[in-house]
RODO-2510 file (C-alpha; in nm, 4 decimals, decimal comma):
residues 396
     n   res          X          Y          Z
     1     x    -1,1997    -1,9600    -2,1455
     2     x    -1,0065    -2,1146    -1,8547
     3     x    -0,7094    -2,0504    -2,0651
     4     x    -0,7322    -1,7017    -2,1425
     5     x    -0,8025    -1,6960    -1,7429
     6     x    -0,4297    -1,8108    -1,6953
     7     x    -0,2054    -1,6382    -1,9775
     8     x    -0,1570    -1,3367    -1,7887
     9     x     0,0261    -1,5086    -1,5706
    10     x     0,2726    -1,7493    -1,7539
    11     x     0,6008    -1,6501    -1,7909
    12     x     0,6537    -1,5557    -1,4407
    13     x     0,9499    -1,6900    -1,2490
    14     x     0,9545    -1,9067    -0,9505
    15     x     1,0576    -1,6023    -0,7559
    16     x     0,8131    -1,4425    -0,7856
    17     x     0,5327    -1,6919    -0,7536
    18     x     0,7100    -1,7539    -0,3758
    19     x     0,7540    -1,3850    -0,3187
    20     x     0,3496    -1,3512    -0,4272
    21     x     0,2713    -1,6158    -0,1496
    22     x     0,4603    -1,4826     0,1332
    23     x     0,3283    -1,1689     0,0544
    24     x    -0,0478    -1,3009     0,0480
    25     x    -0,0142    -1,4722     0,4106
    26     x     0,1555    -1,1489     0,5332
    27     x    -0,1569    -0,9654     0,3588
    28     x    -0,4222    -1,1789     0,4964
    29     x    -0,3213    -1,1591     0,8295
    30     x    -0,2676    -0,7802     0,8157
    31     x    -0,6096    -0,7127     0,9828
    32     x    -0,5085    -0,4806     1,2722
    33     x    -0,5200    -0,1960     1,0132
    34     x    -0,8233    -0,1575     0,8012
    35     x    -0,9794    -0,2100     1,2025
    36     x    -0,7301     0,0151     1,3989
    37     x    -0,9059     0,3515     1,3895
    38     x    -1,2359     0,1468     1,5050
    39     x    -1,0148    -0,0346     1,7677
    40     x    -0,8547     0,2960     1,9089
    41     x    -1,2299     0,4930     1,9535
    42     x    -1,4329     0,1799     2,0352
    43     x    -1,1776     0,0092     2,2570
    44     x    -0,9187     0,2324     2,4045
    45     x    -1,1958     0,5118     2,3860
    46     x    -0,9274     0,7486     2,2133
    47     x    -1,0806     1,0493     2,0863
    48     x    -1,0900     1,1380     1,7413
    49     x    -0,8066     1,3900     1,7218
    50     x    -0,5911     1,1100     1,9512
    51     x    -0,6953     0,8214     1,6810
    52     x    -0,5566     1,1013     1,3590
    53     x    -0,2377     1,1493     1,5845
    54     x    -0,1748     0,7635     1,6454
    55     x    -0,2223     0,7570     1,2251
    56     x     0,0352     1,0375     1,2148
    57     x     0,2803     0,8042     1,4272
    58     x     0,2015     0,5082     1,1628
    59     x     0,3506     0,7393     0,9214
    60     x     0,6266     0,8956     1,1079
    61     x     0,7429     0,4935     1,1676
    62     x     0,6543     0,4192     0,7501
    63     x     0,9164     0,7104     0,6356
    64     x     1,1980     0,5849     0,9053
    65     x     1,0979     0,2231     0,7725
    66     x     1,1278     0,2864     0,4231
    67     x     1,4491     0,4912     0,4413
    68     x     1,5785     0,2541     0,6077
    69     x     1,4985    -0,0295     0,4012
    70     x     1,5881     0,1318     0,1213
    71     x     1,9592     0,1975     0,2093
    72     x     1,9927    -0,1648     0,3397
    73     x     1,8545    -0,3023    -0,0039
    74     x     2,1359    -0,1625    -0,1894
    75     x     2,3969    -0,2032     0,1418
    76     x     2,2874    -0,6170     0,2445
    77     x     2,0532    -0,7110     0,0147
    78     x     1,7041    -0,7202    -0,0304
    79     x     1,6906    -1,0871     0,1003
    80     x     1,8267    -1,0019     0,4212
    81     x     1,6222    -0,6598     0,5039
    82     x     1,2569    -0,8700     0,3931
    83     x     1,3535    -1,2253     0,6585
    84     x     1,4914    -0,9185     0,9056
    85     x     1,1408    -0,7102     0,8555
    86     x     0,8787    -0,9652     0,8686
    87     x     1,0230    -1,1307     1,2248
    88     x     1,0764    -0,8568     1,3757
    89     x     0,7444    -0,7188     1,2957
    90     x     0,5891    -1,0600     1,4258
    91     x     0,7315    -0,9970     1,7736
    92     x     0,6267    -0,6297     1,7840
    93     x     0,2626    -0,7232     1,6914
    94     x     0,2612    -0,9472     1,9989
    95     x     0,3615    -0,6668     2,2618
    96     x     0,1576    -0,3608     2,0764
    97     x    -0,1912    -0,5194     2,1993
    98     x    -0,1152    -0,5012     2,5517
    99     x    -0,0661    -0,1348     2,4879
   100     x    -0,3443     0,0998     2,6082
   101     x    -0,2115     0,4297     2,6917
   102     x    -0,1825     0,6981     2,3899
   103     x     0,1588     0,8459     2,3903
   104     x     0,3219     0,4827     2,4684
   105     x     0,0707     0,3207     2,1976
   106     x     0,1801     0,6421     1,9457
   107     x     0,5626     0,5029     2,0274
   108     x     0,4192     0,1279     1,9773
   109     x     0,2880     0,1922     1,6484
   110     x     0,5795     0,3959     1,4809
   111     x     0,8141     0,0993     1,6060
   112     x     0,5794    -0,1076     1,4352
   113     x     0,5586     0,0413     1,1453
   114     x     0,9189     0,1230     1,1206
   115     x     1,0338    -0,2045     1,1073
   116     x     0,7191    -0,3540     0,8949
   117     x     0,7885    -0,0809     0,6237
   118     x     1,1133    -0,1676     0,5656
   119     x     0,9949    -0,4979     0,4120
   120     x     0,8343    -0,2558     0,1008
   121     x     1,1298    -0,1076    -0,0664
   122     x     1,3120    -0,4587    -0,0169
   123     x     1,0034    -0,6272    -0,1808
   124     x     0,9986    -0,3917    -0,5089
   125     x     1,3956    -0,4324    -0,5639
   126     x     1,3615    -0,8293    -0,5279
   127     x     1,1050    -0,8056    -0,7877
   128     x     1,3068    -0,6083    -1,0319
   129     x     1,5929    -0,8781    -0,9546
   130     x     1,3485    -1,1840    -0,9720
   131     x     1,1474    -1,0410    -1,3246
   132     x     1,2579    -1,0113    -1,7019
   133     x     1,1944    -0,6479    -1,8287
   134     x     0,9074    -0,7913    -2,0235
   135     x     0,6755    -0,9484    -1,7706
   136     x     0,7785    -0,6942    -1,5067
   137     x     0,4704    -0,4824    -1,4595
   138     x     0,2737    -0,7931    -1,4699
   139     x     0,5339    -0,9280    -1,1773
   140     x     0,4426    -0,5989    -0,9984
   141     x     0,0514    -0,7114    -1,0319
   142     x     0,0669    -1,0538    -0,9065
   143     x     0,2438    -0,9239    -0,6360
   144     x    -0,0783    -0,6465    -0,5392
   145     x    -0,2863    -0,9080    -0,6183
   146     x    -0,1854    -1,1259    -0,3555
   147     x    -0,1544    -0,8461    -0,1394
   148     x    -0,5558    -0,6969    -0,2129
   149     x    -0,6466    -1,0659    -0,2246
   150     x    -0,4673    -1,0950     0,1373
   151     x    -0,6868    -0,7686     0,1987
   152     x    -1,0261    -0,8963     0,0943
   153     x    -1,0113    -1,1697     0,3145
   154     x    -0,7989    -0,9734     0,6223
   155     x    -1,0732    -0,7287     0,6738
   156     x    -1,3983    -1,0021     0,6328
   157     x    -1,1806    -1,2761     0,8532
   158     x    -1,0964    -0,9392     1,0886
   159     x    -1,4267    -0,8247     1,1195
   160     x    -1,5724    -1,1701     1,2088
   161     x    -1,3158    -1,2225     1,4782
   162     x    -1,3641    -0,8410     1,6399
   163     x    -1,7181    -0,9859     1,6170
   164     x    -1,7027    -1,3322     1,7730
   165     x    -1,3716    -1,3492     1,9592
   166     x    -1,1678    -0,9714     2,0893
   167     x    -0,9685    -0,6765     1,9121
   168     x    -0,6503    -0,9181     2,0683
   169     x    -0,7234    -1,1638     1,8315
   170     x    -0,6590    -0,9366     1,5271
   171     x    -0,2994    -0,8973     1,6910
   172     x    -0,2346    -1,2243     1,7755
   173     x    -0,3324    -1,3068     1,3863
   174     x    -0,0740    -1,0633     1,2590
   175     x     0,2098    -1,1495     1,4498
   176     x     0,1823    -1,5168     1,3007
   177     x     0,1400    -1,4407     0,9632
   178     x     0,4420    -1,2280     0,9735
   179     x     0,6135    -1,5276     1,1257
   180     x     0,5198    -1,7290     0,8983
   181     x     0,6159    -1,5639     0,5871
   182     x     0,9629    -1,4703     0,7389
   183     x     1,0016    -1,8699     0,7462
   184     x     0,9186    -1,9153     0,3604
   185     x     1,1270    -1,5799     0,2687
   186     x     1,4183    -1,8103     0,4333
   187     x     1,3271    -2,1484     0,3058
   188     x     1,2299    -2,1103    -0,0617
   189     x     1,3860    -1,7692    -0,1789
   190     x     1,7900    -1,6160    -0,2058
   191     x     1,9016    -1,2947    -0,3686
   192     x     2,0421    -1,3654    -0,7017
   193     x     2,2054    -1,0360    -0,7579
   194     x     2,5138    -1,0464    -0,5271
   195     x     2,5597    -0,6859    -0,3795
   196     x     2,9659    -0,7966    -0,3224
   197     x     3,0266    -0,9281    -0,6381
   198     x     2,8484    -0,6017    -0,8134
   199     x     3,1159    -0,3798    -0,6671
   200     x     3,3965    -0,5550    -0,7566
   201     x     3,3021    -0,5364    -1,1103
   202     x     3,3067    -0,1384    -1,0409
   203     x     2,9370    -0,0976    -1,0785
   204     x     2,8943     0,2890    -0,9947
   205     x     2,5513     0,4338    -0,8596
   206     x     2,3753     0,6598    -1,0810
   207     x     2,1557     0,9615    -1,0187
   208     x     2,0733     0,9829    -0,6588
   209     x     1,6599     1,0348    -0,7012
   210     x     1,6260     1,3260    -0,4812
   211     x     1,8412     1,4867    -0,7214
   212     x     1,6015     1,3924    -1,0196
   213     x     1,3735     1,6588    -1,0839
   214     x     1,1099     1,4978    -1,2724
   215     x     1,1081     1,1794    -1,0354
   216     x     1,0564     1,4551    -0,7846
   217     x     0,7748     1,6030    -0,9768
   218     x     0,6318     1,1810    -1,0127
   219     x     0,6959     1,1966    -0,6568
   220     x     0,4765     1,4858    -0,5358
   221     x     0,1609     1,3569    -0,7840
   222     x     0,1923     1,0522    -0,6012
   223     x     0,1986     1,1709    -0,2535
   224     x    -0,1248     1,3178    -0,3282
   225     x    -0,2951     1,0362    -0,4670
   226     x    -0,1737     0,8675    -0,1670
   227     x    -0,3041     1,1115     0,0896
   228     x    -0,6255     1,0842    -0,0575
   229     x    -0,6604     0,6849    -0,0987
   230     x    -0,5608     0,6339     0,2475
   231     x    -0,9290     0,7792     0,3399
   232     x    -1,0520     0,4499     0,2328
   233     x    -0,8568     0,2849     0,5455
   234     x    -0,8880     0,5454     0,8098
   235     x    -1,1574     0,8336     0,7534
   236     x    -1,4079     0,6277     0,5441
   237     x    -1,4526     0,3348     0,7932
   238     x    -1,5426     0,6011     1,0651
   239     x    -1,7641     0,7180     0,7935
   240     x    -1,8995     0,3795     0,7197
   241     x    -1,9936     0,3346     1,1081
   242     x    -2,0804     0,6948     1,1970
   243     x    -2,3352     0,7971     0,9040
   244     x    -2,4239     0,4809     0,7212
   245     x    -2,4688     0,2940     1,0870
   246     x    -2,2909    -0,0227     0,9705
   247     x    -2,1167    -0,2175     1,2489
   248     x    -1,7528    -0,4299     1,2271
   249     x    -1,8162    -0,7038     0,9840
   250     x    -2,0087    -0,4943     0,7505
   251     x    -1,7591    -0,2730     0,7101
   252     x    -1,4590    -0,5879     0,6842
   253     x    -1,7252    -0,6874     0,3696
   254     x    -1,7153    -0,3185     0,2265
   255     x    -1,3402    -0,2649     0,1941
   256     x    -1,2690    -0,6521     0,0785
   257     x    -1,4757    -0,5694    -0,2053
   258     x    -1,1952    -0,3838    -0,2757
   259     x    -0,9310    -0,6730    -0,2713
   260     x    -1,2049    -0,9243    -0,4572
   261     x    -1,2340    -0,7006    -0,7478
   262     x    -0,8519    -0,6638    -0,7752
   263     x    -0,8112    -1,0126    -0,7229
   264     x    -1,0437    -1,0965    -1,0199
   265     x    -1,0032    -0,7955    -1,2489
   266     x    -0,6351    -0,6018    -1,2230
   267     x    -0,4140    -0,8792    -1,3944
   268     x    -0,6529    -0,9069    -1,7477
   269     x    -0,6689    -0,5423    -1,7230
   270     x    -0,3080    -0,4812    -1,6817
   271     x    -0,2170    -0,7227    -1,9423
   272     x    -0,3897    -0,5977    -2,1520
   273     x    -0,2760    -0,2343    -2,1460
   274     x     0,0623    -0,3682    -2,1662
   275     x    -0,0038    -0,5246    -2,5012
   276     x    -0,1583    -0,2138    -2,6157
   277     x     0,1905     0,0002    -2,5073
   278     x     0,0197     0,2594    -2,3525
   279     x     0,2318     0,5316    -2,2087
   280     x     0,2595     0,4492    -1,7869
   281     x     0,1719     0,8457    -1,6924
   282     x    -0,1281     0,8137    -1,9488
   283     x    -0,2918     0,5448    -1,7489
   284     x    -0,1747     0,6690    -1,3574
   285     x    -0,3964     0,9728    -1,5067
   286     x    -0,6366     0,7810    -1,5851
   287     x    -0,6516     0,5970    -1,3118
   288     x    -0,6052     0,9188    -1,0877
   289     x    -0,9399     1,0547    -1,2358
   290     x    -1,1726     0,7567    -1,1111
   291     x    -1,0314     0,7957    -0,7470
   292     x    -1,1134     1,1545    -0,7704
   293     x    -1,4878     1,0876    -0,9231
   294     x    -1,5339     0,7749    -0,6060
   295     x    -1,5325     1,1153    -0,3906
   296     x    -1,7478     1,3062    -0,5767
   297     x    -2,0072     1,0311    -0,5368
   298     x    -1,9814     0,9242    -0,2107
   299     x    -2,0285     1,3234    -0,1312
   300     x    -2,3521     1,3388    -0,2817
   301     x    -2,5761     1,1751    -0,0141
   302     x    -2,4507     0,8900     0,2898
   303     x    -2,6317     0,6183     0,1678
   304     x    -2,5435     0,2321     0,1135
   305     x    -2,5409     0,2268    -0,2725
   306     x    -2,2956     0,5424    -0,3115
   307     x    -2,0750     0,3828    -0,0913
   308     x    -2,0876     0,1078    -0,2871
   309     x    -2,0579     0,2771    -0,5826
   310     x    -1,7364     0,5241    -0,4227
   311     x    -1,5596     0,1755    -0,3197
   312     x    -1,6061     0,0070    -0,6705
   313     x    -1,4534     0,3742    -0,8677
   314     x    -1,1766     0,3586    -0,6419
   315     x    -1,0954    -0,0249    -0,7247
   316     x    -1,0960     0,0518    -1,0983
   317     x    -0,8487     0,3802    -1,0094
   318     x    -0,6243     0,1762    -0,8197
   319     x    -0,6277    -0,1080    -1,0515
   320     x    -0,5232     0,1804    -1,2978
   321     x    -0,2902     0,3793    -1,1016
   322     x    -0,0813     0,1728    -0,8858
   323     x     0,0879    -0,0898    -1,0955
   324     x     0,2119     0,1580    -1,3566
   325     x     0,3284     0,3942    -1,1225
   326     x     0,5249     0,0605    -0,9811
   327     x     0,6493     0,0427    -1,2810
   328     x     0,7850     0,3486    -1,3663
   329     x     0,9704     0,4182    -1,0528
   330     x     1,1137     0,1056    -1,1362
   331     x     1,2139     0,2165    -1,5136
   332     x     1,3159     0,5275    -1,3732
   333     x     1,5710     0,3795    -1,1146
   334     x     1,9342     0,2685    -1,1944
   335     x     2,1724    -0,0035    -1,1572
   336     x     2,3168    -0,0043    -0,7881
   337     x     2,0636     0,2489    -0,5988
   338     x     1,6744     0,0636    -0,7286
   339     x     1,6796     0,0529    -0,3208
   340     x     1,6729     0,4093    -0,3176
   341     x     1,4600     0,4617    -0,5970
   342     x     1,1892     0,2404    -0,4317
   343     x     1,2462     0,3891    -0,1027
   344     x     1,1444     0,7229    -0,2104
   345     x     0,8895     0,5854    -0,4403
   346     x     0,7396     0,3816    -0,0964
   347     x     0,7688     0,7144     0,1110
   348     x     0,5122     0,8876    -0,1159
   349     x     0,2455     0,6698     0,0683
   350     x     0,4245     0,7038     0,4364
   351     x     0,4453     1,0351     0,4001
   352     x     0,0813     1,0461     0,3134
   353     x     0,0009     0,8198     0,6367
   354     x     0,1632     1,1334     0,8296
   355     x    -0,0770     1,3347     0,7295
   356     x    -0,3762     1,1590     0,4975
   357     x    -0,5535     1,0237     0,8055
   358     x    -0,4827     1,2692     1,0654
   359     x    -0,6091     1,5606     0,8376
   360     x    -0,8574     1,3900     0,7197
   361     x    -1,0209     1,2940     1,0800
   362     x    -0,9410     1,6798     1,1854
   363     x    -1,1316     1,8186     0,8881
   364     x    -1,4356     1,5780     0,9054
   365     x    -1,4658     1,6625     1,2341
   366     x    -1,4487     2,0672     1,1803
   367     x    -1,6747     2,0592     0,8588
   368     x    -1,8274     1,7265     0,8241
   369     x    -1,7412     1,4086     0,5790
   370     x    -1,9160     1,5208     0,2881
   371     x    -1,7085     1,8262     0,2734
   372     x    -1,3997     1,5999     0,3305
   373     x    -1,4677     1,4183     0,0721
   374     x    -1,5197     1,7566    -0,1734
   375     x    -1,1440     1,7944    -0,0541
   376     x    -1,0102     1,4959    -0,1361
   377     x    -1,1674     1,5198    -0,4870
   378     x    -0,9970     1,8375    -0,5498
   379     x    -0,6317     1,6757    -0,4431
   380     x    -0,6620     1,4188    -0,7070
   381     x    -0,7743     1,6560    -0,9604
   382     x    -0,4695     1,8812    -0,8751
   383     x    -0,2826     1,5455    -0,9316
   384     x    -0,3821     1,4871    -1,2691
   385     x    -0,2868     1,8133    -1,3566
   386     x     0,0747     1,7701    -1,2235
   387     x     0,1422     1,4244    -1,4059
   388     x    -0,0297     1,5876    -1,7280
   389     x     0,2175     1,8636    -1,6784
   390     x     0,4984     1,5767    -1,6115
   391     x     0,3669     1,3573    -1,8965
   392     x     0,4498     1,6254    -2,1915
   393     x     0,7590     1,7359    -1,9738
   394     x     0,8465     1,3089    -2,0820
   395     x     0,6969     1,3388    -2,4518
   396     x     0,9395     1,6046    -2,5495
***
């Protein structure tokens, strides 16, 4: 038993078991964010409408971040832009809680995210460069695993310390971790693809990806699975707190549910749907589905064992989606420009953090969160019909 437990993950380099641990202390302290649309109406007293805008800003920072991290990856080096990224981030967690007024915390926060984001495209290329092409969509798993595992305890250790100590503290927490990690990114990793030595050899970049029309089509799909999962860390905790009356730590035990079923579940699953050689869009689809059927249920009527129920749908369609879609931006990208490739591929969620949250605040406020959550249903269903359309477009 306790074997079968560990085969999924043999066969994984050193790497990547470091790059799975920094990322897990980064995770775990990352508790500002499943909180921050609680801390901005229940501590700065932001309204609503200001909380969706200051989500907007996260966004606006995530696309510059990514971009940006991106085009570094393939100009420095991954290793470089990930040290770079996760001190810089420390020190901007530190100032950003002494922030209180909107338009300088809406600066604060797309500074933040800027240079935090930039860490994500850097991440994915060191994994390509740290992974055989065999054990690489399990390399992509271990690596959300330690981040959801980060996540189920960040929210639960987040929510205690809103409860028993201040907001501050969350900050405080963040900033270290991000520290932290930087120091273990420096100690116990290098890149092992030398940028230098690849262009001496005359490696040329292939297709840029904005100029690939079906990673374009990928692309869109996945923006809209993204503007509709990021309800789960913005519109759904006001939902949690609002209609289901549950206060801070509750709702830190509701969405690391989440990160504990990952944790235990998403690397038996995922190796075994790699054994089986199932097509990558196939499952996304599939996956895709059970995020649109946790809305339909949690529509139905606001009480605990929905929510439950919602939260648990959406694990599975994560657990589904995400680690395939990893994985075939990354089969999709080229020699020389993966940076690129992952860039756009990370921008898909940032540019759903523009708009996810903020829209999704606006419109439960107009017409209430059942019919928000109607909406979002309808997205991912419009999403399965694009990578359908995409999936026969890559069967021909």
């Amino acid at each position: 038993m306790f074997y079968k437990l560990i085969k999924p993950y043999q066969g994984l380099s050193r790497e990547v078991w470091f790059l799975a641990l920094t990322t897990l202390i980064n995770r775990t302290g990352a508790m500002v964010l499943p909180f921050l649309s609680l801390y901005l109406a229940n501590f700065l007293d932001f309204t609503v409408p200001q909380v969706g805008w200051v989500m907007s800003f996260y966004g606006f920072g995530s696309v510059a971040g990514v971009f940006i991290g991106g085009k570094l990856s393939d100009k420095i080096g991954y290793y470089k832009v990930m040290y770079m990224s996760l001190f810089s981030t420390g020190f901007v967690f530190f100032g950003l809680q002494y922030v209180s007024e909107f338009s300088v915390f809406c600066f604060g926060i797309f500074l933040l995210t800027l240079v935090a984001d930039a860490f994500r495209p850097a991440v994915w290329v060191a994994l390509d460069d740290y992974s055989k092409a065999e054990n690489r969509t399990r390399s992509v798993t271990l690596i959300r695993l330690a981040i959801n595992l980060g996540f189920s305890m960040g929210p639960a250790l987040g929510g205690l310390l809103i409860t028993y100590v201040s907001y501050q503290s969350l900050f405080w927490v963040d900033a270290l971790t991000c520290i932290i990690a930087a120091l273990i990114i420096v100690k116990y990793l290098r890149q092992k693809t030398q940028i230098k030595e690849e262009k001496k050899k005359g490696i040329e970049l292939k297709k840029s990806p904005y100029k690939d029309g079906r990673y374009l089509i990928f692309w869109f799909a996945m923006f809209l699975i993204g503007f509709t999962f990021m309800q789960y860390f913005s519109t759904i905790p006001l939902y949690y707190s609002q209609r289901l009356g549950l206060n801070e730590d509750k709702i830190g035990l509701m969405l690391a549910m989440n990160g504990f079923l990952i944790f235990l579940l998403e690397m038996p699953l995922v190796n075994s749907l790699e054994k089986g050689k199932l097509d990558n869009l196939k499952i996304v689809i599939a996956g895709t589905f059970l995020l649109m059927l946790s809305f339909l249920v949690i529509s139905a009527v606001p009480i605990l064992g929905l929510a439950i129920a919602g939260i648990v749908l959406m694990t599975f369609g994560e657990m589904l989606g995400f680690p395939f879609s990893n994985s075939y931006a990354l089969d999709r990208s080229k020699l020389g420009n993966q940076g690129a490739y992952m860039a756009m591929y990370s921008m898909s969620f940032s540019f759903a953090h523009i708009l996810g949250p903020n829209l999704g605040m606006q419109f439960s406020s107009a017409f209430g969160f059942e019919s928000t959550w109607l909406l979002m249903g309808a997205i991912c269903f419009i999403a399965c019909l694009i990578l359908l359309i995409l999936q026969r477009k890559e069967a021909l």
